[in-house]
C-alpha positions as CSV (number, residue, x, y, z in Angstrom):
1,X,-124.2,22.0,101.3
2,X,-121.8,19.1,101.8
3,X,-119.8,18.3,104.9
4,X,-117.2,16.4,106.2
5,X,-118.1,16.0,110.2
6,X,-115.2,15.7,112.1
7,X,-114.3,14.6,115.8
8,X,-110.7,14.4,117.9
9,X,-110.3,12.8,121.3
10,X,-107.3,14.0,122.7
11,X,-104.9,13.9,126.0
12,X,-106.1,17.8,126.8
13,X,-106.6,21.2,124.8
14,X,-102.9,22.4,125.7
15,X,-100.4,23.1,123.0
16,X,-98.3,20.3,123.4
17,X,-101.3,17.6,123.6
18,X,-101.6,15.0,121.5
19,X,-104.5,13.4,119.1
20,X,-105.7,10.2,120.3
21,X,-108.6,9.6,118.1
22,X,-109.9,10.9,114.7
23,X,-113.7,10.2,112.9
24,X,-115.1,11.6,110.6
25,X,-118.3,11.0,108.6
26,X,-119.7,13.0,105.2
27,X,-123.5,14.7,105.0
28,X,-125.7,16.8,103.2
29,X,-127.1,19.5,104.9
30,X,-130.1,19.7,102.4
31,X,-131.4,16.2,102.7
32,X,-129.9,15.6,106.4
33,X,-128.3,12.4,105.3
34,X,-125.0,10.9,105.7
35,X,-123.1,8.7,103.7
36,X,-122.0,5.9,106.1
37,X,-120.2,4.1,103.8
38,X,-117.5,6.9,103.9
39,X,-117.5,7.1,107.9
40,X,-114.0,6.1,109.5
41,X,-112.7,6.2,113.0
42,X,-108.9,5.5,113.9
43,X,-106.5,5.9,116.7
44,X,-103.5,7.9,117.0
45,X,-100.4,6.0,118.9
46,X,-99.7,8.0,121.7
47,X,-97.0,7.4,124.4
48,X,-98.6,5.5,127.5
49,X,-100.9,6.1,130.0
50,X,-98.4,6.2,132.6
51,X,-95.9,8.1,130.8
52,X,-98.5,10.7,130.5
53,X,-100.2,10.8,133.2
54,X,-98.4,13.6,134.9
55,X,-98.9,16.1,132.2
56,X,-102.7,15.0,132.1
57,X,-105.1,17.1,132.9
58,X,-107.6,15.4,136.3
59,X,-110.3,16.0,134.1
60,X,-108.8,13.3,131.2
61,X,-107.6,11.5,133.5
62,X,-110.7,10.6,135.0
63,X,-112.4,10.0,131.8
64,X,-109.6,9.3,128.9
65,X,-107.8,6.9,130.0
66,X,-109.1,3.8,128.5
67,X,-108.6,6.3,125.0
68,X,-105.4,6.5,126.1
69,X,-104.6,2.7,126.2
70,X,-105.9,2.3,123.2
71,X,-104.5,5.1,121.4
72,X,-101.1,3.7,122.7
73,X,-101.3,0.2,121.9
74,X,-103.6,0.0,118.8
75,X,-103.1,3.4,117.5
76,X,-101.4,4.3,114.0
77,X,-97.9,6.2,113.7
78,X,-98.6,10.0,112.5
79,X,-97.3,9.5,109.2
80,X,-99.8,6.4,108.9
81,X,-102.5,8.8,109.5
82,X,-101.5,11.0,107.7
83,X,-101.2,9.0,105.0
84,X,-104.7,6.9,105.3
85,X,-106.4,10.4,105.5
86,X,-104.8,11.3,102.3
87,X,-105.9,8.0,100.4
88,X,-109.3,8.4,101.6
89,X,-109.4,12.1,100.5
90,X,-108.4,11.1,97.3
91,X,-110.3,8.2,96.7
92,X,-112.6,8.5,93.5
93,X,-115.9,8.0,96.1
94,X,-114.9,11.0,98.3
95,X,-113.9,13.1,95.4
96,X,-117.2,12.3,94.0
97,X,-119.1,12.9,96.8
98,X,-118.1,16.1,97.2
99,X,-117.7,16.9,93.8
100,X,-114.4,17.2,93.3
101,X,-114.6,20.1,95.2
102,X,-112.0,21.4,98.4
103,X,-113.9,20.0,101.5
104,X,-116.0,22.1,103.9
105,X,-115.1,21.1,107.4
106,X,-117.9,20.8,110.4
107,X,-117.4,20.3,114.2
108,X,-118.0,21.5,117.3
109,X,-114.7,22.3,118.7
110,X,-113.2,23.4,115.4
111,X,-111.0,26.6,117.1
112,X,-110.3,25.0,119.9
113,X,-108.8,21.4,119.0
114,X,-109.6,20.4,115.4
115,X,-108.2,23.2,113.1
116,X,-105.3,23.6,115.6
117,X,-104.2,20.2,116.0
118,X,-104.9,19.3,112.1
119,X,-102.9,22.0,111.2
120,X,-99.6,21.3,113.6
121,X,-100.1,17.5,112.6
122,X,-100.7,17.6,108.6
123,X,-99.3,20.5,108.1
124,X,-100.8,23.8,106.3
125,X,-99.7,22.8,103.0
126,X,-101.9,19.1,103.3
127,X,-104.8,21.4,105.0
128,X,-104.7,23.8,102.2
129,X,-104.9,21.4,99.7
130,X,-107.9,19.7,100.5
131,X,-109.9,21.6,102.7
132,X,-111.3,24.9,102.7
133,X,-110.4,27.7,104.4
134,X,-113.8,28.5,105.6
135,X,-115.5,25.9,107.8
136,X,-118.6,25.2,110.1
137,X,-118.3,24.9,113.8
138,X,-121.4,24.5,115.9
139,X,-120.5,25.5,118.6
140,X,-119.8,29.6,117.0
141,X,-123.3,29.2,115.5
142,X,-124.6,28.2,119.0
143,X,-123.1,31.4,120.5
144,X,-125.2,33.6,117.0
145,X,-128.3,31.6,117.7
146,X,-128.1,32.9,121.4
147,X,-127.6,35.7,121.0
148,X,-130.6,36.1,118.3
149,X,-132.5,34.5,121.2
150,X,-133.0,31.5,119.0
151,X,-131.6,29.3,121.6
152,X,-131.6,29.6,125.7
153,X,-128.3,30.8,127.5
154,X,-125.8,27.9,127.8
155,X,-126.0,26.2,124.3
156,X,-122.5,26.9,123.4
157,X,-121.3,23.2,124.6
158,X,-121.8,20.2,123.4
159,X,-123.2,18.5,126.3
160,X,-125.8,21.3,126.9
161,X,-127.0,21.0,123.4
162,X,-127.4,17.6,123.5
163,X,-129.5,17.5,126.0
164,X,-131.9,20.6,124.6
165,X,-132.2,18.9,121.3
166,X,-132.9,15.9,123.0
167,X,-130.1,13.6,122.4
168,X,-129.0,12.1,125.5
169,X,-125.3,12.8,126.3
170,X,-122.0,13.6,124.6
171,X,-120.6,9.8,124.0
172,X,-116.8,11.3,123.6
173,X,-115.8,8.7,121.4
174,X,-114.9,10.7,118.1
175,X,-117.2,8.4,115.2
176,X,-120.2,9.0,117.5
177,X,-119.6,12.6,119.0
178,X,-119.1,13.3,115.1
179,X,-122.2,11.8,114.3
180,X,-124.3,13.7,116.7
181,X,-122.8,17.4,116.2
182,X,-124.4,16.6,112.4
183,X,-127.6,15.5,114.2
184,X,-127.4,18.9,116.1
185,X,-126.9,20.6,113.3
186,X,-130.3,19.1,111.7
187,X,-132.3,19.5,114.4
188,X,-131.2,23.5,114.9
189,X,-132.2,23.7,111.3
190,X,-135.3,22.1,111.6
191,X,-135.9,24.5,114.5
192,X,-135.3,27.6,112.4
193,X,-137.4,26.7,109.4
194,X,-140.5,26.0,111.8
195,X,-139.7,29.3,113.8
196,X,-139.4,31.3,110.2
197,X,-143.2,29.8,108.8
198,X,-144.8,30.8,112.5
């Protein structure tokens, strides 16, 4: 199957948080390609560091803030986004790249961040319209691979199954962490196909 891998760096995983970042990069599952000519990456505006900083939890604090700058002095308005994300869906090589077919989402914090923050942001009716209402989040098939004892306790984050499959760390810049959940997803493939000849 076709995917569209997605990523979103954002100011904390509480309701009221905001998108900061957004990439997102097509691949085939089959051939373990992607198509890097559709990859983008864009930042959100957000209000300032210092304006948010009190709300922010220590742990983006610590490690966001630069994201945050950015996000707040580089970053497109919503309804930019909104709308860039909308050309691009309907743009004649996306279409055809998937077929002219709704789009099957892929991530690794899909229930946590993506779905929910998509869906406040675009709004159900935009999600609806070009994505599907199924999608594939790695981190759900970590937790069925564990507990088929397919993979080791623990593989249920990002970071942990990064470093099992070999791949360093998580970079938490969105283009590259959505890059490397698609490299994940590979790998665990390639895993299970040598695991099903043995």
């Amino acid at each position: 199957m076709r995917y569209l891998s997605i990523d979103i760096e954002a100011t904390g995983l509480a309701e009221n948080c905001l998108m900061i970042e957004f990439a997102m990069i097509p691949f085939d599952a089959a051939t373990g390609t992607f198509e890097e000519s559709l990859a983008r990456s864009v930042f959100i505006q957000c209000p300032s560091f210092e304006d948010l900083k009190p709300t922010l939890d220590p742990w983006v604090v610590e490690h966001n803030e630069t994201l945050i700058r950015k996000a707040h002095a580089e970053g497109m308005p919503m309804a930019d986004f909104k709308k860039m994300l909308q050309d691009y869906l309907e743009s004649k090589e996306v279409k055809s790249y998937f077929n002219n077919q709704k789009i099957t989402l892929f991530g690794k914090s899909m229930s946590a961040i993506d779905l929910p923050f998509l869906n406040r942001d675009l709004g159900w009716e935009f999600m609806r319209k070009y994505f599907q209402h199924r999608q594939l989040d790695l981190s759900g098939l970590a937790y069925g691979l564990m507990d088929l004892g397919l993979l080791p306790p623990g593989m249920e984050s990002g970071s942990g199954l990064m470093r099992y499959l070999g791949l360093g760390s998580v970079a938490h810049t969105a283009l590259e962490d959505a890059r490397n959940t698609a490299i994940m997803y590979f790998k665990i493939i390639e895993k299970i196909k040598l695991l099903s000849k043995a």
